[in-house]
N, CA, C and O atoms as a GROMACS GRO file, in nm:
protein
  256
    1UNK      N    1   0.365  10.283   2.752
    1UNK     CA    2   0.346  10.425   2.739
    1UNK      C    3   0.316  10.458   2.595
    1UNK      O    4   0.354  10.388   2.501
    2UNK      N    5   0.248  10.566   2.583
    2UNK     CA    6   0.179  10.640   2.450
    2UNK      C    7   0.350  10.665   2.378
    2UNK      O    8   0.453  10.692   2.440
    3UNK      N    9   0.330  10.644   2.223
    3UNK     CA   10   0.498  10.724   2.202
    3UNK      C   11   0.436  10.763   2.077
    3UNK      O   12   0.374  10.684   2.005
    4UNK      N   13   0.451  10.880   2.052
    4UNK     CA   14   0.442  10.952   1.899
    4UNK      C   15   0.567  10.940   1.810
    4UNK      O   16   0.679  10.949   1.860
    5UNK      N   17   0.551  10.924   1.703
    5UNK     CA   18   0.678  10.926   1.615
    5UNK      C   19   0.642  10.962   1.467
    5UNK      O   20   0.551  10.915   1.399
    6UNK      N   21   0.756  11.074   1.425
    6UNK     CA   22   0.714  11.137   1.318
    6UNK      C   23   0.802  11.064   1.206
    6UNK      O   24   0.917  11.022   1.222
    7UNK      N   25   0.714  11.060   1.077
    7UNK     CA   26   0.740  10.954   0.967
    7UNK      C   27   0.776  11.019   0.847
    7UNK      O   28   0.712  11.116   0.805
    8UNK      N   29   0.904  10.957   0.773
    8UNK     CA   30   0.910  11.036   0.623
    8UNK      C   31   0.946  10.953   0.556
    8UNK      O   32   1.015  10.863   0.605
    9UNK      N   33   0.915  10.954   0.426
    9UNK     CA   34   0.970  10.817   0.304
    9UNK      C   35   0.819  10.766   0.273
    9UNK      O   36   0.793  10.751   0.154
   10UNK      N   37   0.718  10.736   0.367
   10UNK     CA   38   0.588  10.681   0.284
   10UNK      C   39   0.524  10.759   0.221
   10UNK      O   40   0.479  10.870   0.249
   11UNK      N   41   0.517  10.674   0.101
   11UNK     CA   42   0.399  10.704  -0.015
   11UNK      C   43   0.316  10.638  -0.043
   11UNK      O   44   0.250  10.692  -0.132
   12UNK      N   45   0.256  10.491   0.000
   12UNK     CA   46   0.187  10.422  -0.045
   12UNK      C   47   0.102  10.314   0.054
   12UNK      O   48   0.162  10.332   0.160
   13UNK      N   49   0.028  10.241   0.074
   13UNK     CA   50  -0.003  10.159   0.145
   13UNK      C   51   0.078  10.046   0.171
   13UNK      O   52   0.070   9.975   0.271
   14UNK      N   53   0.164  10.031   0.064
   14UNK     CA   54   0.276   9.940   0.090
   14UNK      C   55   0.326   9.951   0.193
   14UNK      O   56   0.312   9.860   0.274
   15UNK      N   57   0.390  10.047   0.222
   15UNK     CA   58   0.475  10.159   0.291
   15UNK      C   59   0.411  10.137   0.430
   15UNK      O   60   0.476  10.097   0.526
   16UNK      N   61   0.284  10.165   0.434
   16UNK     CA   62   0.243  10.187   0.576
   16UNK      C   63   0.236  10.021   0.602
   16UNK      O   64   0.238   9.981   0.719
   17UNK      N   65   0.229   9.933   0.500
   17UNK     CA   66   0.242   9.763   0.537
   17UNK      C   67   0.334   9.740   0.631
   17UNK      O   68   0.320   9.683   0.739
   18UNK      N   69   0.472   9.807   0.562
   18UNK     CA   70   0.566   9.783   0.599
   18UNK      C   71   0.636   9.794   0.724
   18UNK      O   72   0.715   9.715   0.775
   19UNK      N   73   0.578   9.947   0.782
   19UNK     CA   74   0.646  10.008   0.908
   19UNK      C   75   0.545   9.925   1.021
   19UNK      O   76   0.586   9.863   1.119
   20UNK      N   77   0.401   9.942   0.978
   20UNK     CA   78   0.323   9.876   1.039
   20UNK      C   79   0.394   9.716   1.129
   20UNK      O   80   0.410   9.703   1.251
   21UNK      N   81   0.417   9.643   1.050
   21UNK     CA   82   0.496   9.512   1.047
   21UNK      C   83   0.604   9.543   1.161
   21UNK      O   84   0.600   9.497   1.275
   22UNK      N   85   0.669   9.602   1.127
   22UNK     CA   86   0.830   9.622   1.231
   22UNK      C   87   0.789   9.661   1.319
   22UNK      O   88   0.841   9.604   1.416
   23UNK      N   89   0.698   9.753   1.357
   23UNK     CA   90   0.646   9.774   1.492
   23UNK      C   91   0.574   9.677   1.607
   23UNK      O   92   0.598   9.648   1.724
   24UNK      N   93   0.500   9.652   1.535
   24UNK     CA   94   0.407   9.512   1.566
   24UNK      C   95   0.557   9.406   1.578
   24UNK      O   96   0.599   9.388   1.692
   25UNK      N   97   0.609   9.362   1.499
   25UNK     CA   98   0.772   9.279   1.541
   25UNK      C   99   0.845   9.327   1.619
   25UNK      O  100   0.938   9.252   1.650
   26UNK      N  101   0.845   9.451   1.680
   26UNK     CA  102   0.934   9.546   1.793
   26UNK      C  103   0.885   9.504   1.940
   26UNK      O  104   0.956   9.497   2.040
   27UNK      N  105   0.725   9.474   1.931
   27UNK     CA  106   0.640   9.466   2.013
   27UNK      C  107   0.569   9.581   2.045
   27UNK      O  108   0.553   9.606   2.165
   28UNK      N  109   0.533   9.639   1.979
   28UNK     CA  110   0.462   9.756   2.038
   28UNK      C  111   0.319   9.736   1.955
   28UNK      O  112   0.300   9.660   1.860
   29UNK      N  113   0.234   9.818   2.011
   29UNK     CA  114   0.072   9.796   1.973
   29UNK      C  115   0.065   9.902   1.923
   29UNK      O  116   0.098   9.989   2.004
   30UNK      N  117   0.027   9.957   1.786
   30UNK     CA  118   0.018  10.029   1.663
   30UNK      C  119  -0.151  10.086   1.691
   30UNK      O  120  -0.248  10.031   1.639
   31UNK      N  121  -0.159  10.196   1.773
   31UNK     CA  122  -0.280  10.258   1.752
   31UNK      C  123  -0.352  10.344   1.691
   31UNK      O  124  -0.474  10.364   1.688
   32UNK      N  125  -0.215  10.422   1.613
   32UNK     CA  126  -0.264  10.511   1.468
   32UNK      C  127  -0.137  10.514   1.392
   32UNK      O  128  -0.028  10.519   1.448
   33UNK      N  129  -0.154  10.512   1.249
   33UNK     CA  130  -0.105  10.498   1.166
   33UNK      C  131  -0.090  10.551   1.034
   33UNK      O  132  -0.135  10.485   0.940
   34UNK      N  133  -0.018  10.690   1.005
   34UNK     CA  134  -0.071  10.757   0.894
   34UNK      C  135   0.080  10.741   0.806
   34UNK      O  136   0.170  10.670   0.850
   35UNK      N  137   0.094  10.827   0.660
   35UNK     CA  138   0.199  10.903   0.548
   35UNK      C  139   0.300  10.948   0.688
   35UNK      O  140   0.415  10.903   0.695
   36UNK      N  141   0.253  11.028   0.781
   36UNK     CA  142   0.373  11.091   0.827
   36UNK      C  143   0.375  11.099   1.009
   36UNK      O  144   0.465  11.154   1.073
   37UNK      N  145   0.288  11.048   1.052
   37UNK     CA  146   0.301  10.940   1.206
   37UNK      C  147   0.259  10.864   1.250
   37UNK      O  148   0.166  10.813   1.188
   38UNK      N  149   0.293  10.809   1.368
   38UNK     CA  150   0.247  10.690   1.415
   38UNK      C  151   0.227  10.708   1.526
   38UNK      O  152   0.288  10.803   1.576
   39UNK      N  153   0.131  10.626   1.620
   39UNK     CA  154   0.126  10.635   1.759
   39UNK      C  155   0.097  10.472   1.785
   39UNK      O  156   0.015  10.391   1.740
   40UNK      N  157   0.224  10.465   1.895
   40UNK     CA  158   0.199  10.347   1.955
   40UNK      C  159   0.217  10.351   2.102
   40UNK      O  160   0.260  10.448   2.164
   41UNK      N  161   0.173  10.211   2.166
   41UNK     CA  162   0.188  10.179   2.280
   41UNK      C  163   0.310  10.069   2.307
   41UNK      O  164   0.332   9.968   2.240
   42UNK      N  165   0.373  10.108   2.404
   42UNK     CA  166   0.533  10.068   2.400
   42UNK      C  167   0.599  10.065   2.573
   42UNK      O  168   0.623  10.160   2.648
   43UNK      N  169   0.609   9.974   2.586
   43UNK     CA  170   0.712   9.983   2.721
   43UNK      C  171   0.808   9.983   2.738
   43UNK      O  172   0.849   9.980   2.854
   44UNK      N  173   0.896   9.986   2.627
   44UNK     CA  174   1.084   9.962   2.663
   44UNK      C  175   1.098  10.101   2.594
   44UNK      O  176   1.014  10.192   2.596
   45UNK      N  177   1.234  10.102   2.526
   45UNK     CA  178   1.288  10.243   2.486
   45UNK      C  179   1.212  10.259   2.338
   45UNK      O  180   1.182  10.167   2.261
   46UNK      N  181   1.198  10.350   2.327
   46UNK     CA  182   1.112  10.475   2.192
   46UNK      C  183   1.229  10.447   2.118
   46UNK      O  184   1.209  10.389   2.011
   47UNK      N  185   1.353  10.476   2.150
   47UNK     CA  186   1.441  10.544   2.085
   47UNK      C  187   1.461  10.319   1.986
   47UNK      O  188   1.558  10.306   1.911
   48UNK      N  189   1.398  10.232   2.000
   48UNK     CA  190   1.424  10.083   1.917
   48UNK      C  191   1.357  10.125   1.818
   48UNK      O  192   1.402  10.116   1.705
   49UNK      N  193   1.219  10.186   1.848
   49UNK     CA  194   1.127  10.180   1.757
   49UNK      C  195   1.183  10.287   1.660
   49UNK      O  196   1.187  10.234   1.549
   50UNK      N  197   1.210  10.362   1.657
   50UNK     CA  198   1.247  10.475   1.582
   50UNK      C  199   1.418  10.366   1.495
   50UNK      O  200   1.412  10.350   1.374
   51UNK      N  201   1.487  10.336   1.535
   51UNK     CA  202   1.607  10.206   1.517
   51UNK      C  203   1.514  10.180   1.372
   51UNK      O  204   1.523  10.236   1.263
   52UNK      N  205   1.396  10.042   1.428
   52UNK     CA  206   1.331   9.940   1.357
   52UNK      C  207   1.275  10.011   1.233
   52UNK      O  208   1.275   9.952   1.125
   53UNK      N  209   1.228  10.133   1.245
   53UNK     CA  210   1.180  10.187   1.107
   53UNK      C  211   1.308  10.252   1.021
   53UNK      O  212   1.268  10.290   0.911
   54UNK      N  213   1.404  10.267   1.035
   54UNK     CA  214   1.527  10.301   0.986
   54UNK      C  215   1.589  10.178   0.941
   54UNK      O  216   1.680  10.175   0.859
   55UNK      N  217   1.534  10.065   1.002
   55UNK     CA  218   1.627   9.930   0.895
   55UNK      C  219   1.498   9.915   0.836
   55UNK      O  220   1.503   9.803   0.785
   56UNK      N  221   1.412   9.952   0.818
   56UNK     CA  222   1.315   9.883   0.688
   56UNK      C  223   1.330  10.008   0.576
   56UNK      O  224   1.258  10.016   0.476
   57UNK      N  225   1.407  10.080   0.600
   57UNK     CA  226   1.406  10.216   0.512
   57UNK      C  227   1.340  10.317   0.540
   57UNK      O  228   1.306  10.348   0.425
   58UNK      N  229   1.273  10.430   0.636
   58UNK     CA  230   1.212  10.485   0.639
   58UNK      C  231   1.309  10.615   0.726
   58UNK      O  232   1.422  10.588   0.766
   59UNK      N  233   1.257  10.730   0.743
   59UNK     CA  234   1.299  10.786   0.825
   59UNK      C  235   1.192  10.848   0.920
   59UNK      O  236   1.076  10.882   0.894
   60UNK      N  237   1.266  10.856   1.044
   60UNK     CA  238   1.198  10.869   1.186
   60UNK      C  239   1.262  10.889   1.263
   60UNK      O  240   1.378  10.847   1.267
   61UNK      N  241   1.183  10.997   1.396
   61UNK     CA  242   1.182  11.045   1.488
   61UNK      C  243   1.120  11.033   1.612
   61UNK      O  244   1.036  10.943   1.600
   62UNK      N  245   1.119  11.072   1.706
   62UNK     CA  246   1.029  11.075   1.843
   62UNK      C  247   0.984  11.222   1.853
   62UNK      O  248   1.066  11.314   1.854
   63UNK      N  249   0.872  11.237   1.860
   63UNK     CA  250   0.757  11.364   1.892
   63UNK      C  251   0.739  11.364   2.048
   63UNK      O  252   0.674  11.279   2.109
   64UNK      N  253   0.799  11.462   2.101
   64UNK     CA  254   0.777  11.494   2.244
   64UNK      C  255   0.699  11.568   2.288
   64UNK      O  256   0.692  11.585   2.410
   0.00000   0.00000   0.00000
């Protein structure tokens, strides 16, 4: 399923390296990628992915 999730803490391309990475390691398929969301494709719970960007440092949400 489509999951939106809203992003805070990036400033840099680093940054988007980074969250990029944990998602893609979560298993989910990363189809847009900006400073302040993300959209991926995901079949288990939203609520890991939103987890996985909170242990790399970031803060995040789910967009309903």
């Amino acid at each position: 399923m489509k999951i939106k999730i809203k992003l805070r803490g990036l400033c840099c391309n680093g940054c988007l390296s980074v969250v990029k990475a944990a998602l893609k390691d979560a298993g989910a398929v990363v189809e847009d990628l900006s400073f302040d969301e993300a959209v991926v494709e995901f079949d288990g719970d939203a609520n890991k992915l939103v987890d996985v960007i909170k242990e790399v440092g970031y803060e995040a949400e789910l967009v309903e």
